[in-house]
N, C-alpha and C positions, 0 to 999 in steps of 0.2 A: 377284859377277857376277849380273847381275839374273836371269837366265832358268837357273840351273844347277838349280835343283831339278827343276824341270818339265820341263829336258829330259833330265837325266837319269832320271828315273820314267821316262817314256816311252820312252826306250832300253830301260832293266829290262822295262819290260813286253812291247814288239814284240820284244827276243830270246828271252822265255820265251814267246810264243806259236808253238806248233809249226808252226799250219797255218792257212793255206793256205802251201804251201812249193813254190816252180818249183826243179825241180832242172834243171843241164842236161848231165845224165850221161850219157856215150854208151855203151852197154852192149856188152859185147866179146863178151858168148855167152851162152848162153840160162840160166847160170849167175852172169849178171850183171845181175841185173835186179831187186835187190833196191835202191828207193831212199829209205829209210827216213833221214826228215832225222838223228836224232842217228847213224847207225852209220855212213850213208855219209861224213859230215861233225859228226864228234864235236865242232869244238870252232865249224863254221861252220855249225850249223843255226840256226833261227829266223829271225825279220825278213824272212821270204819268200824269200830265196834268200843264196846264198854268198856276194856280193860286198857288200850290204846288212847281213848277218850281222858281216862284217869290220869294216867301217868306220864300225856301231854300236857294237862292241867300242872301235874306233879314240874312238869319241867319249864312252865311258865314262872313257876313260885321260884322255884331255885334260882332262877334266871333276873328275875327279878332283886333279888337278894344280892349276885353277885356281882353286877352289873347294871345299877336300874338306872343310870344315867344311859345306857348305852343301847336299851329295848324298848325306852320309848314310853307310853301313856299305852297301847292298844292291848298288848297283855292285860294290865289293871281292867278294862274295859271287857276283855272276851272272860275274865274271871268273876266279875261281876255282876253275867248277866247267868253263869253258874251256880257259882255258888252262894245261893242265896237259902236259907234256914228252908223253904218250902219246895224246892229243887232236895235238897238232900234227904229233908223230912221224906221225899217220895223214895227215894234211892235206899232210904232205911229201910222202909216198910217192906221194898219189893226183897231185900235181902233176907228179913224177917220171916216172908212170906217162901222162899228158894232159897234155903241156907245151906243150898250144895251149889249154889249160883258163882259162879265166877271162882269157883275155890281151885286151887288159892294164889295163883300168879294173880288176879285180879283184885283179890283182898289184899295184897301183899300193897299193891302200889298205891290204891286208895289208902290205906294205913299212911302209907309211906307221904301221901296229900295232904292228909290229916295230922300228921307232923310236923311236914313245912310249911302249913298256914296256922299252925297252933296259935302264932305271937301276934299275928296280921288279922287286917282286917277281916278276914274271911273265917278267925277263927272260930267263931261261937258257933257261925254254922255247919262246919266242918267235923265240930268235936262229937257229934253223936254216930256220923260216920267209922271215926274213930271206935269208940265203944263198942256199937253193934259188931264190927268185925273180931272184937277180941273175945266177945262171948263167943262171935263162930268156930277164932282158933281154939278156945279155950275146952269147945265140945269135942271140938274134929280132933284133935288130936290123941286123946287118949283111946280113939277107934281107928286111927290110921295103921294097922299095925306094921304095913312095911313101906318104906321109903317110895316115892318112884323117881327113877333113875334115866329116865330118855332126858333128850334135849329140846323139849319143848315146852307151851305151859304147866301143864303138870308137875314139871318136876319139881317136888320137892325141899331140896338144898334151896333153890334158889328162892323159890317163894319166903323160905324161913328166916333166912339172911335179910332180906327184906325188913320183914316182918319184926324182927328180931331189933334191926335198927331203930324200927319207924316206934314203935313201943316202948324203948330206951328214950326215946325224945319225948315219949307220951306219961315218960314216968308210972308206966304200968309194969313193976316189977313181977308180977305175978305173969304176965303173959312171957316178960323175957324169961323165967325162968323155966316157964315150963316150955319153952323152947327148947331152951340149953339142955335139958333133960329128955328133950325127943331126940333132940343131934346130938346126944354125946350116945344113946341107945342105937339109934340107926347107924350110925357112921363112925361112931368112937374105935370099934376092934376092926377097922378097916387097912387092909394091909394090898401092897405090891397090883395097885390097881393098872388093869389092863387097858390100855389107852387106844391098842391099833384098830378099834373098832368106830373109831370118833373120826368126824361127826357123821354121823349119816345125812340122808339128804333130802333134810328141813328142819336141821337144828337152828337154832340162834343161841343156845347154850351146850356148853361143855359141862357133859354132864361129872365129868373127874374135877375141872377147875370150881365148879359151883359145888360143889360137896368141898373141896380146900376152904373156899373163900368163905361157906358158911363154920366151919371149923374155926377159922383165925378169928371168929368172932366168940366163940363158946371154951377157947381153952385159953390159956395165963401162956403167954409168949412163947416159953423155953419149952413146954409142955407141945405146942403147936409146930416146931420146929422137928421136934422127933417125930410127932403123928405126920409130920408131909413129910418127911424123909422116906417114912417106912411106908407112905400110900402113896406116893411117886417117886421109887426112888431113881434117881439119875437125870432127874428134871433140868433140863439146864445147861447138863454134860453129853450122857453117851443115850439116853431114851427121852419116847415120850416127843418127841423136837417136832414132829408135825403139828402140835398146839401151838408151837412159836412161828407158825407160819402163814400166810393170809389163802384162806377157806376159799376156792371156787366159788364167785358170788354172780348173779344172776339179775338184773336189773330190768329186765321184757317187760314186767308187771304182772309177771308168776305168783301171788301173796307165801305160797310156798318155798317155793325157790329165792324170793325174796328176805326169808329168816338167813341165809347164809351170810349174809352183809352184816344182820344183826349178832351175829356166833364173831364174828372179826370185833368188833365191837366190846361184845360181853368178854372173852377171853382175855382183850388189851385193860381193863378193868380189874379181873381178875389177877391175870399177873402182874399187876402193877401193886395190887394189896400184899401179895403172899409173898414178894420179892423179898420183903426184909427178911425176912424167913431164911432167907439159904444166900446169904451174905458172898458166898464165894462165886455162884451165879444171877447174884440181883441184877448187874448189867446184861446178861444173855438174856434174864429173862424180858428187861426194860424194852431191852433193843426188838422183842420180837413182837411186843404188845404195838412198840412204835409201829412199825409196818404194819401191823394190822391195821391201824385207825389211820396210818395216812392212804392205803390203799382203798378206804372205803367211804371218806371223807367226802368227796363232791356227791355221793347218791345219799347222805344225808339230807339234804338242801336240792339239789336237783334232781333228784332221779324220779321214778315213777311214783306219784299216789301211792302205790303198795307196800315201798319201802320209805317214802316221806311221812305217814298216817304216824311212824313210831321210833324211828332211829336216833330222835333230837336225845330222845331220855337214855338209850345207851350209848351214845356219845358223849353224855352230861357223867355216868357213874363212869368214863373212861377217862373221862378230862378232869372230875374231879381225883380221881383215885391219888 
């Protein structure tokens, strides 16, 4: 794998950097206001905040997997000193404790952890992580009642797709499906979605691609091919062409302006899933995801802190796609 060394260093490295670290702990009394990244979050400090923390762990594993001749011993070693049953015992508890805490882009990637250490060494301690958050989706969602559709954490679509996968691997039928039964309510009768409003500015998600890409997961092929036809139509041909294009990205160490590199990213991802889809533009669409990720490719690995803390893991769902 061409790029496993490099981005795995760079994961080792933004999770062993402590600080600068946004926490977003709500304090219950005036005995609660200690938020010191390793105690409040034993096994999810580093990489700037919890959700980032996760789903660099997430991109240690995968990394590991696809290459572990080529990343070395220190991954094993920074995941080790994580994930251990009494690191996530505490990570359970606090979710227990704030079960609107990180929802759901951050539940999504922890699942998504919980996953891909199922087989490995890390998995017994990993698997109650797992658990806890599907009792979360399992509550939230039958009170969500509408979608949300920006391009940022929150959104929705993409949390689910996630989510959706990572539960597929976890053998929890019950959470995939009542997934597929949120996304086919929210987004099924979705028709001629208006695009020239994307992205604005501090997306890292397209918010029309991340409702497709959770789509291709919840409908039977032939079924999915008509639903993106008719909720983008001309994708590829005569509309829509500013998503095949690479997003104004900003590198200063803006953390906001900084998500624009991650949208180049998510979309080359994106459109590399849904391409099979519309066969007669799967190369327009290939060709436009490429330039995305090669135009964003050295601030993966070099660029600021801001945009190194998270870009390995949508690099990783870009290059696997």
């Amino acid at each position: 794998m061409k790029y496993a060394a490099e981005w795995a260093n760079i994961a080792c490295e933004v999770l062993e950097t402590p600080y600068p670290y946004g926490t977003a702990h709500a304090s219950h009394g005036p005995d609660d206001v200690d938020v010191t990244p390793d105690r409040l979050h034993p096994a999810f400090h580093g990489s700037y905040d919890w959700h980032s923390s996760a789903h660099m762990q997430w991109s240690l594993v995968r990394l590991l997997s696809l290459a572990p001749d080529e990343v070395g011993s220190r991954p094993t070693q920074v995941l080790d000193g994580r994930l251990t049953s009494d690191a996530i015992g505490t990570e359970v508890a606090y979710l227990r404790e704030r079960p609107s805490y990180e929802r759901p882009y951050g539940w999504a990637w922890a699942a998504m952890l919980a996953a891909a250490t199922r087989t490995t060494q890390w998995g017994a301690a990993t698997a109650p992580l797992g658990d806890v958050i599907a009792e979360l989706v399992l509550a939230w969602l039958p009170k969500q009642v509408y979608p949300v559709r920006h391009g940022v954490h929150l959104n929705s679509a993409f949390a689910l797709a996630l989510l959706h996968e990572a539960y597929g691997g976890l053998g929890r039928a019950d959470v995939v499906e009542a997934i597929r039964v949120r996304a086919l309510e929210w987004f099924g009768a979705d028709t001629a979605y208006d695009t020239r409003f994307e992205p604005s500015g501090m997306d890292f998600l397209s918010p029309a691609l991340s409702e497709a890409e959770l789509m291709r997961r919840v409908l039977p092929d032939g079924e999915f091919a008509s639903w993106l036809s008719a909720f983008l139509p001309g994708l590829g041909t005569t509309a829509h062409g500013h998503l095949l294009e690479v997003p104004a990205t900003d590198d200063s160490g803006d953390g906001q302006l900084a998500h624009l590199s991650g949208l180049a990213l998510s979309r080359a991802w994106q459109l590399r899933t849904i391409a099979p889809a519309l066969p007669e533009v799967a190369d327009v669409l290939r060709a436009g995801a490429n330039r995305q990720v090669e135009a964003v490719l050295p601030t993966v690995t070099d660029g600021d802190f801001m945009s190194t803390h998270w870009l390995v893991s949508f690099a990783l769902l870009a290059d696997q796609a």
